[in-house]
C-alpha positions as CSV (number, residue, x, y, z in Angstrom):
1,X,-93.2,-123.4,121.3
2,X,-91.0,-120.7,120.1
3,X,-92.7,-117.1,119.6
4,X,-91.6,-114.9,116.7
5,X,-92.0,-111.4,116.8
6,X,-93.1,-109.0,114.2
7,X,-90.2,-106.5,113.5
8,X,-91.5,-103.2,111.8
9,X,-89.1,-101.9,109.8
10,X,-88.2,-98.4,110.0
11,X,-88.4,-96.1,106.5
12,X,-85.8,-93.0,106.0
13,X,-88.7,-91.0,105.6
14,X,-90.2,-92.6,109.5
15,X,-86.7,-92.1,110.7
16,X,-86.4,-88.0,109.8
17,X,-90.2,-87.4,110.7
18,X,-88.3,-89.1,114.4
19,X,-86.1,-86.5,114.5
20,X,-88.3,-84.0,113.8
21,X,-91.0,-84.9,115.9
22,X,-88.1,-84.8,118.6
23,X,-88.0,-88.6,119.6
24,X,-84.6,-88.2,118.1
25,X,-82.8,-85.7,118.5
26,X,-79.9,-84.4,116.3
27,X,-77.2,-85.2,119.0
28,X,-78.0,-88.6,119.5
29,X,-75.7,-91.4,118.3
30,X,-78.1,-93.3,116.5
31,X,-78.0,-94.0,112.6
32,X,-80.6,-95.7,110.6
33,X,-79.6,-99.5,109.2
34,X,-81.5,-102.0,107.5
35,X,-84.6,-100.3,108.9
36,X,-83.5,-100.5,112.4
37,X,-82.5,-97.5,114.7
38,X,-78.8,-98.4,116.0
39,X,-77.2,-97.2,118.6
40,X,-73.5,-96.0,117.6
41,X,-70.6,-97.1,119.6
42,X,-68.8,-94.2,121.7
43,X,-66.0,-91.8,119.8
44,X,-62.4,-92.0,121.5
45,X,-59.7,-90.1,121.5
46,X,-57.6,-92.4,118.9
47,X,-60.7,-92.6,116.7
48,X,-61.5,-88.9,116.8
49,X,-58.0,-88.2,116.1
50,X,-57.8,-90.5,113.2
51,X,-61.1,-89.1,112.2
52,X,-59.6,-85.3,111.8
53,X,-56.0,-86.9,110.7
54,X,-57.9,-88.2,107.3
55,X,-59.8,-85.0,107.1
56,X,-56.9,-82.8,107.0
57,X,-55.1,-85.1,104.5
58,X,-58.3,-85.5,102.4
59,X,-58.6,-82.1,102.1
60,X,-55.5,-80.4,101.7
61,X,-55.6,-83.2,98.0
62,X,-59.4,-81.8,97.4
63,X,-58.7,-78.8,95.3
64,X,-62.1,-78.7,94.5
65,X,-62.4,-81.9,93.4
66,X,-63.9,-83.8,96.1
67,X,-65.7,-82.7,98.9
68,X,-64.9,-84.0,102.2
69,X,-68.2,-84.9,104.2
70,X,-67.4,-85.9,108.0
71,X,-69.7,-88.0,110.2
72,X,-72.3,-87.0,107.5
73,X,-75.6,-89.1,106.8
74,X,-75.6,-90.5,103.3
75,X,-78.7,-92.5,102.1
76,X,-78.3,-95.5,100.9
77,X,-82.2,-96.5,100.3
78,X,-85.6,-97.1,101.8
79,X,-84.0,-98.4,104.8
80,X,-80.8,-97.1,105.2
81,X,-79.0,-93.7,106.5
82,X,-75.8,-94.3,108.3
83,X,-73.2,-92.4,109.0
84,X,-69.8,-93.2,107.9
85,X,-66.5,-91.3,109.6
86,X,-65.6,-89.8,106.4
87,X,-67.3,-89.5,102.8
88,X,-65.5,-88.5,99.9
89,X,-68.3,-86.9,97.3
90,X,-68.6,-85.7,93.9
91,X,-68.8,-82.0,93.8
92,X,-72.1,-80.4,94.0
93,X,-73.0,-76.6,93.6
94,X,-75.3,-77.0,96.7
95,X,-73.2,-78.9,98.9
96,X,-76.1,-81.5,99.4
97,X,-78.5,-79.2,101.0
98,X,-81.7,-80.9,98.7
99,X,-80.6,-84.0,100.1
100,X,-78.1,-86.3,101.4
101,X,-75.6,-88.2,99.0
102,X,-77.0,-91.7,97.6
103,X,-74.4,-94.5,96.0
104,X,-73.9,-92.4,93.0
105,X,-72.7,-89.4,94.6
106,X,-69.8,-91.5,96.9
107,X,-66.4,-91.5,95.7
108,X,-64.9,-93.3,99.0
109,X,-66.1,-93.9,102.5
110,X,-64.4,-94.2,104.9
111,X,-64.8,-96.3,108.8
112,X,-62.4,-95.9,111.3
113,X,-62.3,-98.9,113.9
114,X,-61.6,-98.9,117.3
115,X,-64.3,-100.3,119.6
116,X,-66.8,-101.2,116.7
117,X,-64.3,-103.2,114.0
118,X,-66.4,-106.3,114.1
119,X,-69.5,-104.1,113.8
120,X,-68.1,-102.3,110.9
121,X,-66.4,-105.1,109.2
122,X,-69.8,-107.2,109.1
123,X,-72.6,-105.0,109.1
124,X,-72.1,-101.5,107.5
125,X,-69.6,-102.7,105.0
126,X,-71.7,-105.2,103.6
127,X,-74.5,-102.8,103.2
128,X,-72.3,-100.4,101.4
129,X,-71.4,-103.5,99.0
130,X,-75.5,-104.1,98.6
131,X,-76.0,-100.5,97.9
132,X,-73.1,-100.0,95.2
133,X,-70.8,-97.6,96.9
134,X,-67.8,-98.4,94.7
135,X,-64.5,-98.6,97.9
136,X,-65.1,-98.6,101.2
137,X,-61.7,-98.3,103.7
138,X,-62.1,-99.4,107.0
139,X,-59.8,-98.2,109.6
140,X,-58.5,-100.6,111.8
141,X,-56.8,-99.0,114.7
142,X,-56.6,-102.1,116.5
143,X,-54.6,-103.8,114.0
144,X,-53.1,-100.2,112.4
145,X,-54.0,-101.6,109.2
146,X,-56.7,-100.0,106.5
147,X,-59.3,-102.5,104.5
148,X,-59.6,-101.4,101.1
149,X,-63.4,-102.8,99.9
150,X,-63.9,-102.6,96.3
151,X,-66.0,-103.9,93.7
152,X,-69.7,-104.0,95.8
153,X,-71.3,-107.1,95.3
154,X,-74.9,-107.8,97.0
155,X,-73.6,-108.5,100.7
156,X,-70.1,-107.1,100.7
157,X,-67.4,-106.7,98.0
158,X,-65.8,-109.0,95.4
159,X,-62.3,-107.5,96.2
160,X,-60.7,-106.8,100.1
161,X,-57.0,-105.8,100.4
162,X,-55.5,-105.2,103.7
163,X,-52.7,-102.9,103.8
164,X,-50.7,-102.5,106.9
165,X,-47.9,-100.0,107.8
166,X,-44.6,-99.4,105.5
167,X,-47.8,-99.5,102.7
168,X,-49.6,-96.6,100.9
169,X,-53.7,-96.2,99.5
170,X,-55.1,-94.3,96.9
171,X,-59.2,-94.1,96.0
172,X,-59.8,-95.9,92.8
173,X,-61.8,-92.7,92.1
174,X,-58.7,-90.6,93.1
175,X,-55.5,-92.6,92.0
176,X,-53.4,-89.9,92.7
177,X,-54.2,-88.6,95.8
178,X,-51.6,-91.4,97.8
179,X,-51.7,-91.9,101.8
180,X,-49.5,-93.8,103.5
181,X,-51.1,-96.2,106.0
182,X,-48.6,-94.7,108.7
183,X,-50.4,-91.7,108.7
184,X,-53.3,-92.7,108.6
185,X,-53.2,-95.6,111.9
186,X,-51.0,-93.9,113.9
C-alpha cells in the first residue's frame, strides 16, 4: 500500500514571518516556489561574473528608464518569491520599498545557468510563464547561448528563441537597448 503525504504549502506571507522569526535568515540561499522553500544552487565564479557583466551593461542603457534589480525577490503570488539573477523594472519613485515587484512591474528577467540550467529551464521559467512576466532570458553558460522566453502562457511561454554567439538580444520592452550574446556568455 503506498502512503501519500500531506504537503502544506508555504504562503509569501508564512515565508517572511520565517525570516523574521529567524528560522530563515537573510543570507540563506533559499527562495520561495510554488509554496515550497528551495534550496538555491551555489554561485560560481563564471555565474557571478556573468551576473555583474549584465548588470553593468543593463545599466549603463538604463538612463532612468529601467531600474536594474540584482538577485532581488520579486513576488509572483500567494506562493511564489524567487529570486531571479537580474530584474529589469518599471521605474518607481520608492524603489520598491512598499513591496517587492509583482508581474506587472517586470520588464525582463533574467537567469543565468551554470549548475542549475535544467532547474531553471523547467521550474522557474514556467512559473514566470504562469504568472505573466512578459520575457524571461535564461543564461546558458554551458552552452554560451541566451533563451529568449516570450509570450507567458499557463506553464511556460508560447514563444522560445535560442540565440547563440555571433547573435544579438534586445527586451521586447527595450527594443533598443541591443546586447550581443558574446558579451553576455563569455
Amino acid at each position: 500500500m503506498a502512503v501519500q503525504l500531506l504537503r502544506r504549502r508555504f504562503t509569501v506571507g508564512d515565508y517572511d514571518r520565517m525570516i523574521h522569526a529567524g528560522i530563515l535568515a537573510e543570507d540563506d540561499r533559499v527562495e520561495l516556489l510554488e509554496g515550497d522553500i528551495v534550496e538555491m544552487a551555489p554561485i560560481g565564479s563564471r555565474h557571478a561574473a556573468c551576473v555583474k557583466r549584465l548588470n553593468q551593461l543593463f545599466s549603463r542603457q538604463s538612463g532612468g528608464r529601467f531600474i536594474v534589480a540584482v538577485q532581488d525577490p520579486i513576488r509572483l503570488g500567494e506562493f511564489s518569491e524567487p529570486q531571479p539573477d537580474l530584474a529589469i523594472l518599471r521605474p518607481r519613485a520608492d524603489f520598491y520599498s512598499e513591496s517587492h515587484p509583482g508581474p506587472e512591474d517586470i520588464l525582463l528577467l533574467v537567469e543565468v545557468s551554470d549548475a542549475s540550467a535544467e532547474y531553471d529551464r523547467d521550474i522557474k521559467v514556467p512559473a514566470y510563464g504562469t504568472a505573466g512576466i512578459p520575457e524571461v532570458w535564461l543564461v546558458d553558460l554551458a552552452s554560451g547561448a541566451v533563451e529568449v522566453h516570450r509570450e507567458p502562457v499557463r506553464g511556460g511561454y508560447g514563444s522560445i528563441q535560442s540565440a547563440a554567439a555571433g547573435s544579438q538580444v534586445s527586451p521586447r520592452a527595450l527594443p533598443d537597448l541591443t546586447l550581443p550574446v558574446s558579451s553576455v556568455v563569455s
